[in-house]
N, C-alpha and C positions, 0 to 999 in steps of 0.2 A: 120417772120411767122414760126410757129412750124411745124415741120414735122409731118405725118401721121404712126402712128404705123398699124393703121387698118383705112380703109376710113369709111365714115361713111353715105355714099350718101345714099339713099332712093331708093339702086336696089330691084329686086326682087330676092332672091335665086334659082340656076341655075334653069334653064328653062327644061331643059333635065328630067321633074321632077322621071319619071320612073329610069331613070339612078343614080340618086342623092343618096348616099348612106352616111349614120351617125353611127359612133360607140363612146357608151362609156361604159367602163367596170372597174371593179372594183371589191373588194373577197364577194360582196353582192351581185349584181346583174348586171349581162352585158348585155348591149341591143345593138343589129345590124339594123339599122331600116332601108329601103330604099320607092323611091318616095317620093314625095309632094303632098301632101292633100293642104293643107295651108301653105302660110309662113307669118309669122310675124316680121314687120322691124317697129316697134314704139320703143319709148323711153317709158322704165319703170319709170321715172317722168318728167311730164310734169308740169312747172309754179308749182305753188304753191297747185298744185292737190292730189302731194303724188304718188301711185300707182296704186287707183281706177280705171281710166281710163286704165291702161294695163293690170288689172286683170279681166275687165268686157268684154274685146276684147277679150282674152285667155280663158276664160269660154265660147262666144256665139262659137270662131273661135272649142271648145270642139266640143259643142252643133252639130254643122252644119257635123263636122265628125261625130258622133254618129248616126244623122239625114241618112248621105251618106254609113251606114252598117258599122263603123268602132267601135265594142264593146266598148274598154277603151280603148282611144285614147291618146298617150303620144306629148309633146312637147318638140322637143330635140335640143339643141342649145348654142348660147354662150350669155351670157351678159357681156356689158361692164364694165370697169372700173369707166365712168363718167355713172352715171345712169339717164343724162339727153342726151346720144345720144342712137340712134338704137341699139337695141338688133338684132341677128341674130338667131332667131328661126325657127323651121318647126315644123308641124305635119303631121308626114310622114303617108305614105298610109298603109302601112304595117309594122312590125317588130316583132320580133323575142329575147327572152331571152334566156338563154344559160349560161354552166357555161366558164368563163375565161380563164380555165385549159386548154380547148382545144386549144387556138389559142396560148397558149405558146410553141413554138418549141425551145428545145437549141439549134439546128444547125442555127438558126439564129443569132445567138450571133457575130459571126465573120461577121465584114464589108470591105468589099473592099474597101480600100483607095479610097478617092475623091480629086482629085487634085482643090485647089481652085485658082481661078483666081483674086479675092480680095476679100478682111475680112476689112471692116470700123466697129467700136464701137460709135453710137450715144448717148450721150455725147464722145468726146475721153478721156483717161487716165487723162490729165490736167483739162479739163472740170471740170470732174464727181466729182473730188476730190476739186476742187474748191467750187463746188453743195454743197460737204458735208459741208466744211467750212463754207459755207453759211446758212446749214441749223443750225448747230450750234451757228450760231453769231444771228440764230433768236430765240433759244430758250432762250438767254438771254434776251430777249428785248419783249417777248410774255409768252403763257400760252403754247405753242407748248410744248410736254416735248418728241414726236416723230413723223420723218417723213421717208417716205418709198421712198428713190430716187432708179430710177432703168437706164437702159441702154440696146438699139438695138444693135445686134451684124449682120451685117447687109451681109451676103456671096452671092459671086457667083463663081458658081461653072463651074468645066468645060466642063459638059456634065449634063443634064438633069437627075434629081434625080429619081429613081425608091422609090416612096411611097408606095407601096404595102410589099417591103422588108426592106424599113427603117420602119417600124411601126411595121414589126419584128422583127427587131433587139432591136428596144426600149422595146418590150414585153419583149423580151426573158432576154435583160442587166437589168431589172426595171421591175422583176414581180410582185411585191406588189402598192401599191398608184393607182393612177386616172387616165385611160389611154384615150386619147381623139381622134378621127379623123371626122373632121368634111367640110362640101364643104361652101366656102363661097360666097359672091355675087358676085365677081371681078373675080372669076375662081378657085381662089387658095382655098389652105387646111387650116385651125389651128390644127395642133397636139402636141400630148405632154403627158406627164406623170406626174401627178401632185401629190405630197404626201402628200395634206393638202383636207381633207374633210370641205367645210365649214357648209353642215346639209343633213344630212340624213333622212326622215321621212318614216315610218311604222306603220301606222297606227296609234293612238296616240302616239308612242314615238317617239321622235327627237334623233335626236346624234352628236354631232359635233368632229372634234379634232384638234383646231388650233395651228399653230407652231409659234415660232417667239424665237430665239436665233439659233445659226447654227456657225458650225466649219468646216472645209475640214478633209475627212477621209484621213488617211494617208493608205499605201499598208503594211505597215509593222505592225503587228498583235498587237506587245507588245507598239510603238507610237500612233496605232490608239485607245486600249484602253484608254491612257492616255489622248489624243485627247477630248474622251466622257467625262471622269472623272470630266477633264479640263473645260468643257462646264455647268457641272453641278452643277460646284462648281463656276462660272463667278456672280457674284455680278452683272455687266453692263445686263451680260442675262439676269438672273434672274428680274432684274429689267425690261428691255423691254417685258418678256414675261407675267410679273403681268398687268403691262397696258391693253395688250390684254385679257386675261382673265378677269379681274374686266368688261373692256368695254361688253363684249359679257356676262358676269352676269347681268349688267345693263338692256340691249337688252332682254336678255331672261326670267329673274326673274316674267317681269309683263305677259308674256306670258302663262306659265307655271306653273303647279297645283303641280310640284315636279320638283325639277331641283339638280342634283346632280353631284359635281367638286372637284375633287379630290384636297386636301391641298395644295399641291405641284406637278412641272411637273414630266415628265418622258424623256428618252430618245429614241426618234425615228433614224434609221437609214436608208437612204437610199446607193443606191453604192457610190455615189459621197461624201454624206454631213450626220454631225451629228444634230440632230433640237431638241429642247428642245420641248416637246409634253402632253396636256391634254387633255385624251378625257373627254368628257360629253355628261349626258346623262337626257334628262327630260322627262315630260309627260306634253303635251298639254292642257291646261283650253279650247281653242276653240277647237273642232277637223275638225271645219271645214277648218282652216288655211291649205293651201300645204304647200309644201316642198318649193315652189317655194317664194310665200310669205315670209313663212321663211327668205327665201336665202335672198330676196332683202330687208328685214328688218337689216339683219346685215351687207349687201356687202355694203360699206366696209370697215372689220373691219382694227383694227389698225394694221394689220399682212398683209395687202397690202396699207395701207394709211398714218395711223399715227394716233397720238393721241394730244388732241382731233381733232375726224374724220371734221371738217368743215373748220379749222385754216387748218389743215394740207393739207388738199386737197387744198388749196389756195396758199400754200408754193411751194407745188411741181407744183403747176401752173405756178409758178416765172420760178423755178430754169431748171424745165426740161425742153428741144428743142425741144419735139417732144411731140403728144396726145396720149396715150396708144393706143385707140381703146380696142381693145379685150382683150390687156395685163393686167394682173391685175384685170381683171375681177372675172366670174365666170362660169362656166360651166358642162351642166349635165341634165337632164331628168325630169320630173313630170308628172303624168299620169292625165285622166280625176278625179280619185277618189284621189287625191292629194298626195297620195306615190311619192319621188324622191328621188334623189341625185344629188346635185351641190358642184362642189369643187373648188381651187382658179383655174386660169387662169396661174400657174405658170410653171418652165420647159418644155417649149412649145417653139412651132413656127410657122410663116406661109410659105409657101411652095407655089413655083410660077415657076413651068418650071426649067434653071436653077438658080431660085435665092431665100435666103432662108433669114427670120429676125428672130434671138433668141436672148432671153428679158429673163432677170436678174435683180433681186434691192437686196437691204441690209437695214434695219432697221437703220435709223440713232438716234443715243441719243445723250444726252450731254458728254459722256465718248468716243464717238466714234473715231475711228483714222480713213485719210481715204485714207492710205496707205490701212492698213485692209481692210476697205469697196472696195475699187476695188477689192482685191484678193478675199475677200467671192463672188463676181457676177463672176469672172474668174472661181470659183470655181462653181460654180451652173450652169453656161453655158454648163461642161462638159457632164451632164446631157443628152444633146443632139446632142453633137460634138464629142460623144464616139459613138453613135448611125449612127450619119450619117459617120463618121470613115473618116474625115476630117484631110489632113496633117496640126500639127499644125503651120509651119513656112509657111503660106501664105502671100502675098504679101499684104502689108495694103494703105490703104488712107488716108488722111487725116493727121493734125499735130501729130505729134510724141512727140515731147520732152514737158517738163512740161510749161507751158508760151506761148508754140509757137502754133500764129494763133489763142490762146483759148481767144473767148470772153470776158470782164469781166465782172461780176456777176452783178447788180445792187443793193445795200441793198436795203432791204427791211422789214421794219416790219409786222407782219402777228397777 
């Protein structure tokens, strides 16, 4: 049986609803909302329905806030990876825009050591590198040409995390990209800072910017250039990041009255990671399409799945131990008059008392090594392990050595 990244039971979001508080912000627009109006835990596809049935729920569940004095009513929330389990939405009672600048403080930057008590990696080291071998021996035997395996970093720590001041420290180290804190069914938080917009919508225009190629920044000025150089000249990227773009041309082309993407990528930087990056930008033929729609028309693309998106989701169905739940997803906002912003589900966690799960993947191809591919999710993990200012020699679980204790894979063709 696979393990649970995010459960997926059929609660209702906290109950406390006046207490309930949702942010997500970003350099367009940051929303603080708090209470519960409604909450929404269906699955955005049901059976062979599409998404009819969740967008027909999400417009009355508008309608009935509208009805109860709430003007332009937003839905703020996360969606899954698998888009046949529950979504975790609300439409809060109230909320609030604002610009982002303000809740940046640098004296939050510096974090107090957190002594941890255990750090398990779900796949472990042997595992995950086994995964990738795996995914590789299917891309010979199938039309797979990518799959997206990823990894829980699973901590507990030794005293109960202060969320109010790690969510500043994550602003303050990671003030640009997707910044998320959201309350889930079970009690706990999903936070995170995500650098990849999956669509943007403003009134007739949309805007995407997906990522997919990535390097570890180095601290030294003159290798970290090199680093990017090195990223932008990789052949293996270059070729993982066309997949993704052509797919999401695909996706968007019939949608759209003008859709404009630039020839080639560019180079995005975060603190941690170098990501090979295209924005686009189109104009809408429907405009009554949200943002939201949007989103779950391309979630998910090959930049958290694979390519092609159906093999591939079936591949990582084999090979991974656990169900993402919310990892992987996507997450972000859409108002009643269909303006939002949803971005990937990535550098993030969920937050429970003392005990925290941080989720990482790497782009597997046919060129991959996966030596590499563990040290790119080592390396994307910091993202969050700088924030919560975590000693990194904590005690581990689980097998250690490469063989030891690790399951072995099943072949399989997909």
């Amino acid at each position: 049986m696979k393990s649970q990244g995010v459960g997926t039971e059929s609660a209702a979001l906290p109950q406390a609803g006046e207490a309930a508080e949702f942010q997500f912000l970003s350099s367009h627009c940051a929303i603080r909302a708090r209470g519960i109006f409604e909450s929404i835990r269906i699955p955005v596809h049901q059976n062979s329905a599409g998404d009819a049935h969740f967008q027909r729920q999400l417009r009355d569940a508008f309608g009935r806030a509208r009805a109860a004095g709430i003007a332009n009513p937003v839905a703020i929330g996360a969606i899954p990876f698998d888009l046949s389990q529950p979504c975790q939405l609300a439409i809060p009672r109230r909320y609030e825009v604002f610009s982002r600048e303000r809740e940046c403080r640098p004296d939050a930057d510096a974090a107090l050591p957190v002594r941890l008590l255990q750090r398990e990696s779900l796949p472990d080291e042997a595992r995950f590198k086994q995964s990738v071998r795996q995914a590789i021996a299917n891309f010979q035997l199938s039309d797979i040409r990518k799959a997206v395996l990823s990894r829980i970093l699973r901590l507990e720590l030794e005293k109960k995390l202060d969320l109010d001041a790690f969510f500043a420290r994550l602003l303050a180290q990671n003030p640009s990209g997707y910044h998320f804190r959201l309350p889930l069914a079970d009690g706990s938080e999903l936070i995170g800072a995500s650098p990849e917009l999956l669509v943007r919508r403003q009134g007739e225009r949309i805007f995407s910017n997906p990522l997919a190629g990535s390097a570890k920044r180095r601290a030294d000025s003159v290798e970290d250039k090199k680093v990017g150089e090195g990223l932008l000249q990789s052949a293996k990227d270059a070729s993982e990041h066309r997949l993704v773009i052509e797919d999401i041309r695909r996706q968007l082309q019939p949608l759209c009255e003008q859709l404009e993407i630039p020839d080639g990528p560019q180079l995005m930087s975060t603190r941690a990671m170098w990501h090979l990056s295209t924005p686009i930008e189109g104009r809408l033929a429907d405009t009554s399409l949200s943002a939201l729609q949007v989103a779950c028309h391309l979630h998910p693309t090959p930049a958290l799945c694979g390519y092609p998106t159906r093999q591939a989701h079936r591949l990582i169905q084999l090979v991974e131990p656990f169900e993402r739940g919310l990892f992987g997803g996507i997450v972000g906002w859409c108002d009643a008059e269909g303006n939002g912003e949803w971005a990937v589900t990535i550098r993030c966690g969920i937050f429970s008392g003392r005990r925290a799960q941080l989720f990482a993947g790497a782009g597997i191809v046919e060129d991959s090594d996966p030596d590499s591919e563990w040290l790119e999710t080592e390396a994307k993990l910091q993202t969050m392990l700088a924030a919560l200012g975590v000693e990194q020699h904590a005690p581990r679980s689980g097998p250690r050595s490469a063989g030891e204790n690790a399951p072995a894979l099943a072949e399989a063709q997909v």
